[in-house]
C-alpha positions in Angstrom: 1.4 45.8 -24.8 -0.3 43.1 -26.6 -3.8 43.0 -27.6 -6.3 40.5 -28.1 -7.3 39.7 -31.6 -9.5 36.2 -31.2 -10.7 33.7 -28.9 -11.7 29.8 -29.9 -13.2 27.5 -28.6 -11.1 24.5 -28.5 -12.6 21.1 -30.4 -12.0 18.8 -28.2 -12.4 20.4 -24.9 -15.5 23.0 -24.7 -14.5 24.5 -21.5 -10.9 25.6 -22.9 -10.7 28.1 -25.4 -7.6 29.9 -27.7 -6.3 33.1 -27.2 -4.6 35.1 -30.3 -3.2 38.0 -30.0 -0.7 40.6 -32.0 2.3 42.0 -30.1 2.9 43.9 -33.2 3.7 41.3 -35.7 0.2 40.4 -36.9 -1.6 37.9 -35.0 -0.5 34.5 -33.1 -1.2 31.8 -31.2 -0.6 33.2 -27.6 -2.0 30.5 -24.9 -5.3 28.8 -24.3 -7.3 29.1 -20.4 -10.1 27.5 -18.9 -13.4 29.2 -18.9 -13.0 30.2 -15.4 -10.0 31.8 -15.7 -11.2 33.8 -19.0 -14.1 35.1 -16.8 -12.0 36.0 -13.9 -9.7 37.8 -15.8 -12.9 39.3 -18.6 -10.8 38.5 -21.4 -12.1 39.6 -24.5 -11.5 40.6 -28.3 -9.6 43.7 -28.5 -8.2 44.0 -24.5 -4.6 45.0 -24.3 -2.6 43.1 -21.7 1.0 43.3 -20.7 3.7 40.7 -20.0 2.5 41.0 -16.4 -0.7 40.4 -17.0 -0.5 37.6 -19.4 2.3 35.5 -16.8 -0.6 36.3 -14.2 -3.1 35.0 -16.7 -1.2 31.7 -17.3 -0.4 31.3 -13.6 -3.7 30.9 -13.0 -5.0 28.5 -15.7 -2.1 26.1 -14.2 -3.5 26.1 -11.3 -7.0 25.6 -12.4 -5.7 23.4 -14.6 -4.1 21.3 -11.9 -6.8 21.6 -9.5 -8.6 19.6 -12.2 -6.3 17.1 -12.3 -6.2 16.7 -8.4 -10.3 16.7 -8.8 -10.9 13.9 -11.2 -7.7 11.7 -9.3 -9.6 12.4 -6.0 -12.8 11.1 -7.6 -10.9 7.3 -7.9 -11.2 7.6 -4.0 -10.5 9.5 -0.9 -6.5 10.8 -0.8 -4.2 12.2 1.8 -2.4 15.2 0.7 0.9 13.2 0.5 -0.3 11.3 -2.7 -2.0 14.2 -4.5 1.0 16.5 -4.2 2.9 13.0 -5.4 0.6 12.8 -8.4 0.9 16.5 -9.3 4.5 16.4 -9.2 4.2 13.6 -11.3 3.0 15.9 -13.8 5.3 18.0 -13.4 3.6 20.9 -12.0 5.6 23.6 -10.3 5.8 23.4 -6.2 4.0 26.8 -6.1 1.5 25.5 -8.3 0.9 22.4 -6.0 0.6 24.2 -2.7 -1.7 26.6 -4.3 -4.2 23.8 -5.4 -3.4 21.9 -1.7 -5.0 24.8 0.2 -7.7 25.2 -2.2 -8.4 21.5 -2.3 -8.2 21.8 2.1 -10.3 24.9 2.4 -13.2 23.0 -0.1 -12.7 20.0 2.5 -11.5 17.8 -0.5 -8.7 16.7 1.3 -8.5 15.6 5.1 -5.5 13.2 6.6 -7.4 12.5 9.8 -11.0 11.8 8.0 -8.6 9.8 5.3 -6.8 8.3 7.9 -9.6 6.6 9.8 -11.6 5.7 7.1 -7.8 3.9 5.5 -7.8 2.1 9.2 -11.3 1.1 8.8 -10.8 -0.5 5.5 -7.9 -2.4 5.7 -9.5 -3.6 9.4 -12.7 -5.0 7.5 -11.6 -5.7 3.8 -7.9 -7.3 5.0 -6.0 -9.0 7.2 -3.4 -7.1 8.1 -2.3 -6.2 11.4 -1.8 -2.5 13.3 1.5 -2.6 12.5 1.2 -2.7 9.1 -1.3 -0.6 8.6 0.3 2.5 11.0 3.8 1.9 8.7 1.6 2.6 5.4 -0.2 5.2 6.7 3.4 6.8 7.6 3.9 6.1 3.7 1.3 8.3 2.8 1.9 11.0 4.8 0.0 11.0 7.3 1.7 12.0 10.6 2.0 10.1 14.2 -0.9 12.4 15.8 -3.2 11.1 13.6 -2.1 7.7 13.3 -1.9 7.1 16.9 -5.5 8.4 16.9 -6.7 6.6 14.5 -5.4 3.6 15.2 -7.4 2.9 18.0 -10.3 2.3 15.9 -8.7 -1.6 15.7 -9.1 -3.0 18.7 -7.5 -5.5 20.3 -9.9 -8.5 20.8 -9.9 -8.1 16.8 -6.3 -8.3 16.2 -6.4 -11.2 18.1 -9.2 -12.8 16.4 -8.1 -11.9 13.0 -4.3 -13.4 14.1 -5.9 -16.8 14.9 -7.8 -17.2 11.7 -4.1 -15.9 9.8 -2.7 -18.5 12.0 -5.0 -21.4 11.3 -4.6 -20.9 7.6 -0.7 -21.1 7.8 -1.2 -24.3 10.1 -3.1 -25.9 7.5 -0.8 -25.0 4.9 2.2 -26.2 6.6 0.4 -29.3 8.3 3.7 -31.4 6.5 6.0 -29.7 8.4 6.9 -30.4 12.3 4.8 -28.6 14.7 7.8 -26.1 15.5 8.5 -25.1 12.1 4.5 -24.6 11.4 4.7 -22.3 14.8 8.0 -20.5 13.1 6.4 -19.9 10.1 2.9 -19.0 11.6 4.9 -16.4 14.3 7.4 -14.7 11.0 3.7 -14.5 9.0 1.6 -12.9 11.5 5.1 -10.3 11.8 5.1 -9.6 8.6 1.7 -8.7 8.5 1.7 -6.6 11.7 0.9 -7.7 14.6 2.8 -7.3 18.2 4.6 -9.9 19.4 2.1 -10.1 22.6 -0.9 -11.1 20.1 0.6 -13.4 18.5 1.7 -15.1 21.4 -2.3 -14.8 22.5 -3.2 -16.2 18.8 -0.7 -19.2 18.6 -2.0 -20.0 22.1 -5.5 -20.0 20.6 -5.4 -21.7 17.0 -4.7 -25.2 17.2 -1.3 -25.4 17.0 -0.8 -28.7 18.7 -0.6 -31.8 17.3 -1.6 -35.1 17.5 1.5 -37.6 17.7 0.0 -39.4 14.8 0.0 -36.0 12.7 3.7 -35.0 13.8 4.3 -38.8 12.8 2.6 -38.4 9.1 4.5 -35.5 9.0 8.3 -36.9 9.5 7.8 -39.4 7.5 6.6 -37.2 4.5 10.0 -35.2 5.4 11.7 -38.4 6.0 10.4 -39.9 2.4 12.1 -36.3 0.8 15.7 -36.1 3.0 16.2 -40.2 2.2 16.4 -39.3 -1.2 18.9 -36.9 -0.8 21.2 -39.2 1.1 19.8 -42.7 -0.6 23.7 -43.3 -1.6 24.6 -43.2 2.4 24.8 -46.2 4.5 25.4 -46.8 7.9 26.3 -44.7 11.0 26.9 -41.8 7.8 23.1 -42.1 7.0 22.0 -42.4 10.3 23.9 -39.0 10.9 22.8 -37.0 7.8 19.3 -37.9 8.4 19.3 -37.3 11.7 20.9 -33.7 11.6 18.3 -32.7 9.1 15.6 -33.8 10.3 16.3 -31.8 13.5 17.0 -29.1 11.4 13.1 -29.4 10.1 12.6 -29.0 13.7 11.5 -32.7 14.8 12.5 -33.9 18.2 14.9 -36.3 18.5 13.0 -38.9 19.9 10.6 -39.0 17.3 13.9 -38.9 14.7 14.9 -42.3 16.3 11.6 -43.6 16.4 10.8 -42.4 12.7 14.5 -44.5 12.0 13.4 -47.0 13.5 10.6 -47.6 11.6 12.6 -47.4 8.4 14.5 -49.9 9.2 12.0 -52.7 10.1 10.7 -51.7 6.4 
């Protein structure tokens, strides 16, 4: 048996304090708790304790102790349970620890997937522009499991996917507006992919945004494309030139019969 000989109150942190106590060899530095923990447990000058008790003492204050940890992380924002077990293993806090601080964290109603999950979906619907798709594959990423995803998900309906897709779409279009009007739809389709949207919406939001263009537009834009591949073959002549530009500016995605006429033009110049 040990006993207590003093208690301190730590300097930089009030709510810890230092226990000391003599296990026969005059006294020591034994371990320091939170003020919770040193109610709890009524520790005071003079108890005895045994190893038992001490490992049951310090079991505790890790948990309190990580429970704090989880708190002040959760005040950033609302977390699924995913990312604060993450965090506290981060720390290197024991499993047993963690699950401990997970229940207590759920039973306070600290921590809720579905309430996280839907207010994640209802975010990312109004602060980005990022697709269901998306969305449902980083929800997956923090742990939040297919029930509640397909639930939640719902929340984003589709007359807004759409919408948002056409303004995605338009922005690509005016980006690319140098390239032909197949590669612009290429690039607009892979984008609106990549941030999530079905295949089905995309096709609704091409068919919407104003995709098509005029033939003077797809003109300007072969001849800005034109003006870049001549310099790569400017040392050709011939049937070989003809060739090279032709292949590559089909490659870019221009029709041939606006290749020739492009040609054509070039050569009355």
């Amino acid at each position: 048996m040990a006993i207590i000989t003093k208690i301190t109150t730590q300097q930089k942190n009030k709510d810890r304090f230092n226990i000391f106590m003599d296990h026969g060899k005059g006294e020591e530095y034994a371990f320091s708790v939170d003020s919770a923990v040193l109610i709890r447990f009524e520790l005071k000058k003079g108890m005895e304790l045994d190893d038992f008790s001490i490992l049951e003492v310090q079991y505790q204050d890790g948990i309190r102790k990580a429970y704090n940890r989880a708190v002040n992380y959760l005040a950033r924002r609302m977390r699924s349970e995913k990312e604060i077990r993450d965090y506290l293993t981060q720390k290197e806090i024991e499993e047993p620890v963690i699950n401990e601080v997970i229940h207590k964290l759920a039973n306070q109603k600290y921590i809720n997937d579905e309430e996280y999950a839907l207010s994640y979906v209802r975010t990312q619907m109004n602060t980005t522009d990022k697709g269901p798709d998306l969305i449902t594959m980083e929800l997956k990423e923090r742990g939040i499991n297919e029930g509640i995803i397909k639930h939640v998900i719902t929340e984003y309906p589709r007359e807004e996917q759409v919408e948002k897709a056409i303004k995605v779409a338009e922005k690509v279009i005016k980006k690319n507006s140098k390239e032909s009007q197949r590669i612009v739809k290429q690039k607009a389709e892979q984008f609106l992919l990549r941030k999530g949207y079905s295949f089905d919406v995309i096709h609704l939001a091409l068919t919407e945004a104003d995709l098509d263009k005029e033939q003077d537009e797809e003109m300007e834009a072969i001849r800005y494309q034109g003006e870049k591949t001549h310099r790569k073959y400017s040392t050709l002549t011939g049937f070989e030139y003809s060739q090279k530009m032709k292949q590559a500016l089909f490659r870019k995605g221009f029709p041939m019969e606006l290749i020739e006429k492009y040609l054509e033009e070039v050569e009355k110049s």
